[in-house]
N, C-alpha and C positions, 0 to 999 in steps of 0.2 A: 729331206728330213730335217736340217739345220735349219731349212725355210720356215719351218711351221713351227717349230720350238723356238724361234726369235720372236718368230708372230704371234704366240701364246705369253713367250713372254712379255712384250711390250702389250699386248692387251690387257693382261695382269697386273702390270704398271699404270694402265691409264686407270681403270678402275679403282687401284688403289687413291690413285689422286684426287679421284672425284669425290671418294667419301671422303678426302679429310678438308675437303672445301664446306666450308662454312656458308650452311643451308638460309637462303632467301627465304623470307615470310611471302605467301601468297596472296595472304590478306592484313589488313593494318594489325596493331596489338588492340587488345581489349581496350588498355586508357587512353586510348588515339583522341577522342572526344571529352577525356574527363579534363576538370579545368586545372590550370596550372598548379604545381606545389606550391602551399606557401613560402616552402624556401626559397622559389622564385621570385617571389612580391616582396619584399623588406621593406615593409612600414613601418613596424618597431620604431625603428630608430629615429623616423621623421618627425622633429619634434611639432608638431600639431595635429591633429586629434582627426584620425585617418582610416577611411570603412573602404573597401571594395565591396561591389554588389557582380551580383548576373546577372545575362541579362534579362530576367524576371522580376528582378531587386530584391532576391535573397541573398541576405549575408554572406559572404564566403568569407572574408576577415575582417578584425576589429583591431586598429594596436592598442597597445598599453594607454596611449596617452588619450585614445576615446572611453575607453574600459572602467579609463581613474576617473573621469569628469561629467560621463553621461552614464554610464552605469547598464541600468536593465531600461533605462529610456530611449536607447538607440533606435531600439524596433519602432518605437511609436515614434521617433524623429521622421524615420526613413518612410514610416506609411504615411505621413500628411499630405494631401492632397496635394500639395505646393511641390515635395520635395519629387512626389512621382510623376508630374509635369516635367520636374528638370531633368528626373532620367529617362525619360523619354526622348526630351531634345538632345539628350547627351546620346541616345542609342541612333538617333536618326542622319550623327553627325556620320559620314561614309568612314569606315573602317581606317584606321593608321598600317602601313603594310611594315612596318616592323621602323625601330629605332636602332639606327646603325652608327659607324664611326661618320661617315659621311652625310648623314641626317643635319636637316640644320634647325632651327626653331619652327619656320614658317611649314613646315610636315609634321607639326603635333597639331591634333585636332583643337578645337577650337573650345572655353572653359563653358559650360552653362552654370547657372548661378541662381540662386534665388535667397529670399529674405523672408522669413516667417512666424508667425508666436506661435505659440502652444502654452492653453489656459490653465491646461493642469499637470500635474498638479501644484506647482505655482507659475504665475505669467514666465515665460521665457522666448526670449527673440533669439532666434538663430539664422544665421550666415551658412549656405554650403553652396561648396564649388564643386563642380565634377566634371571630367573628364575621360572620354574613352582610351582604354590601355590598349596598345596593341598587340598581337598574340596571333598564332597561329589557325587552321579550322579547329571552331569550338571555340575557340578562346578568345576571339576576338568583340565578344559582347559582354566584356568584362567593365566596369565603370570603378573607376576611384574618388570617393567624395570625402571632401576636407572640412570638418567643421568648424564652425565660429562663434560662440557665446555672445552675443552683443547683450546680452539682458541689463548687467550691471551699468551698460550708459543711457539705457534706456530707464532703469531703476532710478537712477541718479535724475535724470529729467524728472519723473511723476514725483519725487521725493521736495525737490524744490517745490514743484507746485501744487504738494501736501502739507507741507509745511508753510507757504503762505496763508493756505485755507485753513487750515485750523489753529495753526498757533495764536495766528493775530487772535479770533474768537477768545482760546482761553488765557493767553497773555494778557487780555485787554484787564477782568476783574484783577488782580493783583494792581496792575500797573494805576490803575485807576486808583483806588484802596491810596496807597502808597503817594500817589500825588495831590488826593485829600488831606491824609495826614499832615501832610507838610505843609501845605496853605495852611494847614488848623496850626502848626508850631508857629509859623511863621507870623502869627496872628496872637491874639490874645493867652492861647491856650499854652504857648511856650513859656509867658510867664506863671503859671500854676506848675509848682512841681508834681501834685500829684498827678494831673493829668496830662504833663510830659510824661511822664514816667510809665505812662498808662496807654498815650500814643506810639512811643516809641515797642516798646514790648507787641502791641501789632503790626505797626511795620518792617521788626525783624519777624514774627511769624509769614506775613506775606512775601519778604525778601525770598525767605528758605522754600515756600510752597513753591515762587515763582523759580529760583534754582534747581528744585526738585522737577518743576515740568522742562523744564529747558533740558535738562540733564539724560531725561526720559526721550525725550522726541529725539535728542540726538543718537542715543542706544537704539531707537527704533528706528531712526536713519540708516547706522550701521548695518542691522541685521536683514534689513531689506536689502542693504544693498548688495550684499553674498546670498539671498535666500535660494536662490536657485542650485549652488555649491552642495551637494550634499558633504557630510562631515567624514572624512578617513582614518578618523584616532579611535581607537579600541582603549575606550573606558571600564574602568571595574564599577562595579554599584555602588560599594563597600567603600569603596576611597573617596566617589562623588559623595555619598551618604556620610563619612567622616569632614567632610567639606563645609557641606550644609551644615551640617551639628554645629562646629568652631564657630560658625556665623550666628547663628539663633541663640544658642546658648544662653547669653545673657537676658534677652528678653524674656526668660523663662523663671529668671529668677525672681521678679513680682510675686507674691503670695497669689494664688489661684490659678497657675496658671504650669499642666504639666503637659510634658512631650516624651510621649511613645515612639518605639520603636521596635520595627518587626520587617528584618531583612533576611532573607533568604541569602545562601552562600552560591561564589562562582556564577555571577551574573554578570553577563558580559552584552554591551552595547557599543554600536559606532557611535560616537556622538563628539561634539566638539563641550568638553567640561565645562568649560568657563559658561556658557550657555546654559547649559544643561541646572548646574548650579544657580542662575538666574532664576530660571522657570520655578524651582522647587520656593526657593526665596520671596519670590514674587507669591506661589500660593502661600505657602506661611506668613505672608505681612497680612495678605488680603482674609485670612483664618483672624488673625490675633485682630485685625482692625475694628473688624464689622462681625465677627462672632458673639461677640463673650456674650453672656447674659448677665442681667444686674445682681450683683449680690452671690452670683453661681461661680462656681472654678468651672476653667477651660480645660480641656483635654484635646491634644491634638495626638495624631497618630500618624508620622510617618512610617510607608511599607514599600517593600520593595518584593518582587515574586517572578515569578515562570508566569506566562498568560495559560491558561488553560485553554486547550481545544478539544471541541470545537466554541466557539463559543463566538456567537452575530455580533458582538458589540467590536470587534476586529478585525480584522483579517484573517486567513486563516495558515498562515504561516508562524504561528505559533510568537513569540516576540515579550519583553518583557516590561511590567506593568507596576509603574511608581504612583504610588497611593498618599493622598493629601484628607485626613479625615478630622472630622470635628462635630462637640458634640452642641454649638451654639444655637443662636439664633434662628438659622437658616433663614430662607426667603421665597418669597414666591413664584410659581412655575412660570409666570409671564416674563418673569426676569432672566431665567436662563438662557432661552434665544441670543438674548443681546450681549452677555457679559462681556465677548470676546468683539466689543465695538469701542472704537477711539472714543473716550471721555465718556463713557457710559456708567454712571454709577449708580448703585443701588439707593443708598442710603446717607445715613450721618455717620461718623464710627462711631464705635461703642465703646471705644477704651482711652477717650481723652484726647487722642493726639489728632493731628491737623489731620485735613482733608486730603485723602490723596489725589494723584493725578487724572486716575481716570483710563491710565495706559499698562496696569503692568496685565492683565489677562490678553490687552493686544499683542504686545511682547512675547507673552507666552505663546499664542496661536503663530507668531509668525515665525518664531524659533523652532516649533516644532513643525510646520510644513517644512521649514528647510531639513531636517531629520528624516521626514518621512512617515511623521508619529499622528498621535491621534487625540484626544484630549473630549473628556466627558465627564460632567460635574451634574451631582444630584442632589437637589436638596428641597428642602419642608420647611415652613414653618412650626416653629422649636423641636423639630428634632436635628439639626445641624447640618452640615455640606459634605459631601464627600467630593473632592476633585481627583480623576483616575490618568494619568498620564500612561500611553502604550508606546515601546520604541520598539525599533524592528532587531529582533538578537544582531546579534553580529556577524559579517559577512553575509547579512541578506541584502544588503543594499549595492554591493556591487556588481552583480554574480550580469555577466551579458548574454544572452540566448543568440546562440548562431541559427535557429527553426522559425522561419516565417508563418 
């Protein structure tokens, strides 16, 4: 009888032990296959501009520093023809079996690389490196691509040889002008004072046109050569729109000549100001130069608004819409294709003062590709121009889609 009460007991004992043993899965866990936490991958911190793909080459992360410089154009980086050649040969390099204390250099897979533009929506050359990460089943078809902006030394080359081609062309009239004059002082005509006096007052006109183009092509140097940078500063309208005013202002004060305004409140855009202010500047010279009509007051009407949607002439992300109007001259429909061409000008101005350059609507066009924006100008003979400038609200320009 103690026999069998020892041996009930220790059976009772073993049983007990077996339930408080900690139960084996039979089968894997459900995210046996999902791909790594991002807590695992820290690319944040890497400073250069850092995407993992799968291996299908959808997104799985983006850090900060891609997010802040390529924006919502990642997606369209990573599908160019070029860039999924490279991850191909990055998927085809044979698997890394994990990076250890003992791992040396020559057990990281090998970098694939390639070099590419992308035409829109402005020319940009990009650099990407990738590399297969190594990881576990599942996760070892994971690729890390490192991107590289080249555009601005590529910007920098075609800018040299834009500005050989066309400067010489309109440098030449001034320079020329100007070294007439001077044989003529140098000559008979230095001794007549009236018509020193008469020589000279054109060659400081040609001086200042020629300053004034010189001045222009180098602004237009500059803005080419970030166009590709989209802008990160959150502007108010209301402060650009107090900007512009302090600037024009005076021009205004002529007899015939008044400026409207009609801004809407709490409009908010990314945009780089000092730019943005440019553009507006540039339409109101191009309004007062070649608007007025003889003998008639000008009205010009700056506005500022919410885009309405839906509405074709935009996009449809709704975005907000800087108005350049006037009630002059206008011009003809064959002329508005070209406005926005290096040295393309309409006409003669209409309010006295010298010729302009021929660049600030290029200016404009190239300031606002880098924005994002849009630009559309209507106009008639004498019923006047309206110029529409659309930028995208704010915080629409960076926002990244992780959905292929």
């Amino acid at each position: 009888m103690v026999l069998v009460c020892v041996a009930l007991a220790g059976w009772v004992l073993a049983v007990w032990l077996l339930l408080r043993q900690p139960r084996v899965p039979t089968s894997p866990p459900d995210d046996y296959l999902k791909p790594v936490s991002p807590a695992d991958l820290p690319v944040d911190p890497l400073p250069a501009c850092a995407v993992v793909l799968d291996g299908l080459g959808a997104i799985v992360q983006v850090n900060e520093e891609a997010a802040s410089q390529f924006g919502e154009t990642v997606g369209a980086i990573l599908r160019h023809p070029a860039a999924r050649s490279a991850l191909s040969a990055a998927l085809r390099v044979p698997a890394p079996s994990g990076i250890g204390e003992s791992s040396s250099r020559s057990d990281l897979p090998p970098v694939c690389s390639t070099t590419f533009t992308l035409d829109v929506p402005v020319p940009r050359t990009l650099h990407l490196m990738l590399r297969r990460l190594p990881g576990g089943k599942g996760q070892d078809k994971r690729v890390l691509v490192v991107l590289n902006d080249h555009s601005e030394a590529r910007a920098a080359d075609r800018m040299r040889t834009d500005f050989v081609a066309h400067a010489s062309h309109e440098l030449r009239t001034p320079l020329a002008s100007l070294s007439g004059f001077i044989d003529a002082l140098q000559g008979a005509a230095g001794e007549n004072p009236v018509m020193r006096q008469q020589f000279l007052d054109i060659m400081r006109q040609q001086s200042e046109r020629l300053k004034r183009l010189i001045d222009r092509l180098l602004y237009l140097s500059r803005v080419q050569a970030h166009e590709h940078q989209r802008p990160r500063d959150l502007v108010d309208v209301a402060d650009l729109m107090a900007v512009v005013l302090g600037e024009v202002a005076p021009r205004f004060e002529r007899e015939g000549r008044t400026l409207t305004l009609e801004i809407e409140d709490d409009l908010m855009v990314r945009a780089d100001e000092d730019e943005m202010v440019q553009v507006l500047l540039n339409l109101i010279e191009n309004a007062l130069r070649y608007g007025a009509k003889e003998d008639e007051p000008l009205t010009i009407t700056l506005s500022a608004r919410r885009a309405v949607i839906p509405d074709d002439r935009w996009p449809a992300d709704g975005g907000v819409i800087l108005g350049i109007e006037d009630n002059g001259c206008g011009m003809e429909a064959h002329h508005l294709p070209r406005l926005t061409e290096r040295f393309y000008r309409v006409g003669a101005p209409t309010d006295g003062a010298g010729q302009g350059t021929g660049l600030g609507l290029s200016i404009v066009r190239h300031i606002l590709d880098r924005h994002g924006g849009r630009l559309r100008i209507a106009s008639a003979p004498g019923k006047g121009t309206t110029c529409l400038v659309w930028l995208p609200a704010a915080g629409a320009t960076l926002a990244v889609s992780l959905v292929e």
